[in-house]
C-alpha positions in Angstrom: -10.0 -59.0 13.1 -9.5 -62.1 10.5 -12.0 -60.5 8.4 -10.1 -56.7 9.1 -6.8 -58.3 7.5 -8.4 -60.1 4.5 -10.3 -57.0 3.3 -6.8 -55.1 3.9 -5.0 -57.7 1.5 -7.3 -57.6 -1.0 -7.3 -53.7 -1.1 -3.3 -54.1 -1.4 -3.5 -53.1 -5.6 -5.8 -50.2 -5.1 -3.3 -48.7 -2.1 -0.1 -49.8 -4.4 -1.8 -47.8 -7.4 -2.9 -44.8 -5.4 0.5 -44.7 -3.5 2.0 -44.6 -7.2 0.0 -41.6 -8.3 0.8 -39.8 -4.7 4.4 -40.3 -5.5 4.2 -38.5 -9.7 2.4 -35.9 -8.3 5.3 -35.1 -5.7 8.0 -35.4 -8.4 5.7 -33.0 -10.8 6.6 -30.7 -7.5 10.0 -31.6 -7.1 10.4 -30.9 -11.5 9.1 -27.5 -11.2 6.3 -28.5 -13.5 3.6 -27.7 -10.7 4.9 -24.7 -8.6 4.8 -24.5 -4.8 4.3 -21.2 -3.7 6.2 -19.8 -0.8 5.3 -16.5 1.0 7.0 -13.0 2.7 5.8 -14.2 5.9 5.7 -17.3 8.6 3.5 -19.5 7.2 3.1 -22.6 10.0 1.4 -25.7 8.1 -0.3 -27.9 10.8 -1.0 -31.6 9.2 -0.6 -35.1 9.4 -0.1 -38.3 7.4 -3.1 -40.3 8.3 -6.8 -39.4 7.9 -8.3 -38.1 10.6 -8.0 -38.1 14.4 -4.6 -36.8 15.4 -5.7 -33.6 16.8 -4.8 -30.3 14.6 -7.9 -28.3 15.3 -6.2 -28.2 19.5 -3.3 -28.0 18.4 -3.8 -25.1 16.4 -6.0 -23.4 18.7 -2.5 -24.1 21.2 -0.5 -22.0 18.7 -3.6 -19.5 18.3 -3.4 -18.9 21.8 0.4 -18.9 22.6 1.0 -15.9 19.4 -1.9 -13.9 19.3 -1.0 -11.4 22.1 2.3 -10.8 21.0 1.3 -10.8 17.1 -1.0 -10.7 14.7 -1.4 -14.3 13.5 -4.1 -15.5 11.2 -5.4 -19.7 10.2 -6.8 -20.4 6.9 -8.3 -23.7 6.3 -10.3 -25.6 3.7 -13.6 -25.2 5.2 -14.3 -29.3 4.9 -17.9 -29.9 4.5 -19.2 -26.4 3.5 -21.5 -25.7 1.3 -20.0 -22.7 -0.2 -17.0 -22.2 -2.4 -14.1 -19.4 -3.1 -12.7 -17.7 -0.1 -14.1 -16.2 2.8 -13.9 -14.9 6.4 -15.6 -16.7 9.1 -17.2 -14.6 11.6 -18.6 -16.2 15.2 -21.6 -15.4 13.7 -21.4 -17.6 10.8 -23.4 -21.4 10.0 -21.3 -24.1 9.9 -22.4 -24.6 6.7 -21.4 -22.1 5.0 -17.9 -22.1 6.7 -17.1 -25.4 8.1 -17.1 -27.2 11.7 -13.7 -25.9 12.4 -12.8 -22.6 11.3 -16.4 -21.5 13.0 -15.3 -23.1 16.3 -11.8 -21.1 16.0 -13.8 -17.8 15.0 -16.0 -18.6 18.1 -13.0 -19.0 20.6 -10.8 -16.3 19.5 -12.9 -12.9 18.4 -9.3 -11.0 17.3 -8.1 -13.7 15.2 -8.6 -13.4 11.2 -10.3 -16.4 10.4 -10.1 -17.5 6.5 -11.5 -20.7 4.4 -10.7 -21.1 0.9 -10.1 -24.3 -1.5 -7.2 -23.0 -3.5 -4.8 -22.4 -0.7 -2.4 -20.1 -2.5 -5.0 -17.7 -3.6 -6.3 -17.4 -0.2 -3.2 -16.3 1.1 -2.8 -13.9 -1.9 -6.5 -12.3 -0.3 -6.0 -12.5 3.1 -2.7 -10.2 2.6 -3.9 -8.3 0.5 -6.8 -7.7 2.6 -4.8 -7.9 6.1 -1.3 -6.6 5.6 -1.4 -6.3 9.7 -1.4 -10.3 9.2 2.2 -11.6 10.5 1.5 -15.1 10.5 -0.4 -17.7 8.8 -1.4 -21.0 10.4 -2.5 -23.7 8.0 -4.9 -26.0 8.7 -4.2 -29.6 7.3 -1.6 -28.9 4.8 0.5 -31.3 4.8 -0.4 -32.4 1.6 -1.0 -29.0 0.1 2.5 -29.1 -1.8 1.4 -25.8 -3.7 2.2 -23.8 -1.0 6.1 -24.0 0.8 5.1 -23.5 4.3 8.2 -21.9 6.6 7.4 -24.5 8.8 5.9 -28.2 8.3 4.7 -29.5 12.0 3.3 -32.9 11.5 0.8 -34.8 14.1 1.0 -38.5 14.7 -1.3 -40.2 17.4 0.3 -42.3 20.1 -2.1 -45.2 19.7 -1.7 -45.3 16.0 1.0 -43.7 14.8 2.2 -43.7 11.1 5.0 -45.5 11.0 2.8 -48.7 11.6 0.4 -47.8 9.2 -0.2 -48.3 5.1 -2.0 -46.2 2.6 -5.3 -46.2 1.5 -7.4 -47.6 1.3 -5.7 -50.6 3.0 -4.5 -48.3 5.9 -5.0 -44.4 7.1 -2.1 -42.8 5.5 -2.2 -40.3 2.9 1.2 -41.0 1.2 4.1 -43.3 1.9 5.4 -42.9 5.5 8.4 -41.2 4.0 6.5 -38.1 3.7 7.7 -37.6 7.3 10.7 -36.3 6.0 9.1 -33.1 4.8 8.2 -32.2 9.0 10.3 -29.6 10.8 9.3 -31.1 13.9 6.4 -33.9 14.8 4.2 -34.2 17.5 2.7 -37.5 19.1 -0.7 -36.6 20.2 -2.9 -38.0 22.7 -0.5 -39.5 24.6 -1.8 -41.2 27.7 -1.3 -40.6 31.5 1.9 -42.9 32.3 3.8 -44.2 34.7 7.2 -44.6 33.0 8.1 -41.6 31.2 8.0 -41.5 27.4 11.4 -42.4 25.4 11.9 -40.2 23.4 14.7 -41.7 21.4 12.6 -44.8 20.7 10.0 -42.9 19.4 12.8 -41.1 17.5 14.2 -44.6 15.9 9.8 -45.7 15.2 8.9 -42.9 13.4 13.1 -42.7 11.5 13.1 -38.9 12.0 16.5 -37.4 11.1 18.7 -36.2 13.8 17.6 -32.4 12.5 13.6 -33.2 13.1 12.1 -32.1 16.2 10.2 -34.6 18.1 7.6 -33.4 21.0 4.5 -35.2 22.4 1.3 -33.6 23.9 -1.8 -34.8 25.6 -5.6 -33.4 25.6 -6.5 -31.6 29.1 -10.4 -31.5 29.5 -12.5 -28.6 30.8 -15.7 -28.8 32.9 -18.3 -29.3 30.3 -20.8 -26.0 29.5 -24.2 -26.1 28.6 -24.4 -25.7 24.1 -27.1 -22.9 24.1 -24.9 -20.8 27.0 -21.2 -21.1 27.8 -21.6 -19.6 31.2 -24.0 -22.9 32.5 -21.4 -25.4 33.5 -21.3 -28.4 35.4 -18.9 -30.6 37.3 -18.5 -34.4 36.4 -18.4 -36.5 39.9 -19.1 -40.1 38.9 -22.6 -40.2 39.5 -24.3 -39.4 35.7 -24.8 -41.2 33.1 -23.7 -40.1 30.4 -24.6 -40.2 26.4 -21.9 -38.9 24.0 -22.9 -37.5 21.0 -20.3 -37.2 18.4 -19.0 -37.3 14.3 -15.4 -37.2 14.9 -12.5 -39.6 13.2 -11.7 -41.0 16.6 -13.8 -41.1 19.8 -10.9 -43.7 21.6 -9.6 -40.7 23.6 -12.7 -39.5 24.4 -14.3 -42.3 25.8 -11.3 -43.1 27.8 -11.4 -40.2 30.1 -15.2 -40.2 30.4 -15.6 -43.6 31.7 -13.7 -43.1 34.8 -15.7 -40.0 35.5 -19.4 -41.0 35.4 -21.7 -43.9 36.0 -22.7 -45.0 33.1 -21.7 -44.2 29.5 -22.9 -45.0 25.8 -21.8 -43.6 22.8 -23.5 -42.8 19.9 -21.2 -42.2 16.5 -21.2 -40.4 13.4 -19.0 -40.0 10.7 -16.2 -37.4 10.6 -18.0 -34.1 10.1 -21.5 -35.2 10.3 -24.0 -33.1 9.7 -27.0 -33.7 11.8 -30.7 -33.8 10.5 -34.0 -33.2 12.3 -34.4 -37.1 12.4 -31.2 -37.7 14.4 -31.9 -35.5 17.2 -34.7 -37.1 17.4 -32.7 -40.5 17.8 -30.8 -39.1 20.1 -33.2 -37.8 22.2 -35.0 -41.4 22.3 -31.8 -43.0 23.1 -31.4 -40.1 25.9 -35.1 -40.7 27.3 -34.1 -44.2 27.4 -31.0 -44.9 28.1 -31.0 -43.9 32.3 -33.6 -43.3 34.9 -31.2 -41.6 37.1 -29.3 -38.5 36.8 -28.0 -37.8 33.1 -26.8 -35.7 30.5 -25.7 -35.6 26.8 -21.7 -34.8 26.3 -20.8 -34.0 22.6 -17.3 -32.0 21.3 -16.5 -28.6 20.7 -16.7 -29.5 16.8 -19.7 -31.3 16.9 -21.7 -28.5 18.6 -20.7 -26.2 15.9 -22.6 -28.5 14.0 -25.5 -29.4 16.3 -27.0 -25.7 16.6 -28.0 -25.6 13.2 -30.6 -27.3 15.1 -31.2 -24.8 18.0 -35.0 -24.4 18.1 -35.4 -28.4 18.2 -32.8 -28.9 21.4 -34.8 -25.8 22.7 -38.2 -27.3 22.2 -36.9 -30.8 23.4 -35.0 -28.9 26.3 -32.3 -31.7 25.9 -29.3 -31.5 28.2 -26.2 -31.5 25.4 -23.1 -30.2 27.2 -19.8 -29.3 25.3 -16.3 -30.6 26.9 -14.0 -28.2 25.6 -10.3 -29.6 25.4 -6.8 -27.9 25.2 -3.5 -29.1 24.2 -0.4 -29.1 26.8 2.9 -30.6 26.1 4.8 -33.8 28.2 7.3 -35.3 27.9 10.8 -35.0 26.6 11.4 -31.5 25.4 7.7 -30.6 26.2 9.3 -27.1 27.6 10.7 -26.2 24.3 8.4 -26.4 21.6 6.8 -22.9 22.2 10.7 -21.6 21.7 10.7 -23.6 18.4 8.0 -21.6 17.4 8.8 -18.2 18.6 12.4 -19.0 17.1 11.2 -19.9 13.5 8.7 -17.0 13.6 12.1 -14.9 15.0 14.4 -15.8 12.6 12.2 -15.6 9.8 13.8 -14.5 6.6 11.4 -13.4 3.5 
């Protein structure tokens, strides 16, 4: 920790001089002399201050499955990682390399969603439009930042462990701008929150995170699913406390994770990655050593919804190896305070709507 809060200080100058540039290139924004662009549609921009870890990809898949029988509702992302460029659809079909981790696993879940990556934002709305005038609404993925497009709605994710407000910029810190860019959010979200016994104040949280009295404030939790097999969906298995169990994974934070597997199996170890790993042939083999090794009694390898995308590029050796990978698929539901109205704030801005 001593060594944690040195390094910090002495990356103080670098964070001061990148939060400078963050704040000319919002005032370039606020001059007019760079142009957000803002659209004849609801355009929902899902995002968060810090890097990493608060949760978007559930939470969009939430808003994916609480609009998409009642309209036609569309996400665009970046594609992070991908090896192509320009702007695409993403089928189910697709690699994750050519489309990213993310927008694959939301063309996988939801076969009747238009699923879109492109780099330049604004343009990719422009095409999916223009392709899909049936589209009613846009969900962006991790836009926060994206200041050249005017989303109708700004919903911003903070985690409850480590929420922004006691964070700094990088590279001191996690944040991605000065923690006044809170003031841009319609309405913010705690994620992750814990199982507790007390329930959450909401007007505490209110006065941490200095929202104004016209910000929305809601909090969420993950809720797990019985793990399925990677290579078929339909192979499931229960968790009752007596496996061991080696998770697999290359996401920002695995805190959340690890938390509610440890109370559910015997024994646990964790091997991580970075955020949006790829995998190589030499890996799996790693991790198959560490799985031959790590138990002589009943076991099986846990990764996450994302990481899977990634792990079947290496199908044939998980086939040949016959290893035991599982996916724990996770959904988003609401607690706390107001937990019963944030689906109305939605359906109300999307409503109201005004092109």
């Amino acid at each position: 920790m001593f060594r944690y809060r040195v390094v910090q200080i002495l990356l103080l100058p670098i964070s001061l001089i990148y939060g400078i540039s963050v704040s000319l290139r919002k005032l370039l924004y606020r001059w007019d002399i760079l142009k957000s662009t803002s659209f004849n549609l609801p355009v929902i921009s899902v995002g968060n201050m810090s890097i990493g870890g608060t949760g978007k990809s559930p939470h969009i898949e939430y808003l994916i499955r609480m609009l998409k029988d009642h309209i036609n509702v569309a996400t665009l992302s970046r594609g992070y990682g991908r090896q192509s460029k320009g702007f695409r659809w993403v089928k189910a079909s697709d690699s994750s390399l050519d489309v990213g981790d993310e927008p694959l696993q939301f063309a996988k879940k939801f076969r009747n969603v238009a699923v879109a990556v492109g780099e330049n934002r604004v343009l990719a709305v422009v095409q999916m439009i223009k392709e899909l005038p049936m589209i009613q609404t846009i969900l962006l993925d991790d836009a926060y930042q994206h200041l050249a497009i005017d989303p109708g709605f700004n919903l911003l994710l903070t985690e409850y462990s480590r929420p922004y407000h006691s964070d700094i910029l990088l590279p001191s810190g996690r944040l991605r701008e000065w923690r006044s860019g809170a003031s841009r959010a319609d309405a913010v979200i705690v994620t992750k929150c814990p199982e507790l016994s007390d329930p959450i104040d909401g007007e505490a949280w209110r006065t941490r995170l200095d929202l104004h009295p016209e910000q929305k404030l809601f909090f969420s939790r993950y809720r797990y699913g019985k793990p399925y097999f990677i290579l078929d969906e339909d192979i499931t298995l229960e968790l009752h406390g007596g496996q061991d169990v080696l998770v697999v994974s290359a996401i920002a934070n695995t805190d959340y994770l690890l938390d509610y597997l440890n109370p559910r199996c015997n024994g646990l170890k964790a091997i991580d990655f970075e955020d949006h790993h790829y995998f190589n042939a030499y890996e799996i083999g790693q991790i198959e050593r560490s799985y031959i090794h790590f138990s002589e009694s009943e076991k099986l390898i846990i990764t996450t919804e994302k990481d899977a995308t990634r792990l079947l590029l290496h199908r044939d050796i998980i086939v040949a190896k016959k290893l035991p990978i599982f996916v724990l698929p996770v959904e988003v539901e609401f607690c706390g305070p107001e937990s019963e109205n944030f689906d109305d704030t939605i359906k109300d801005f999307i409503r109201e709507f005004e092109a």
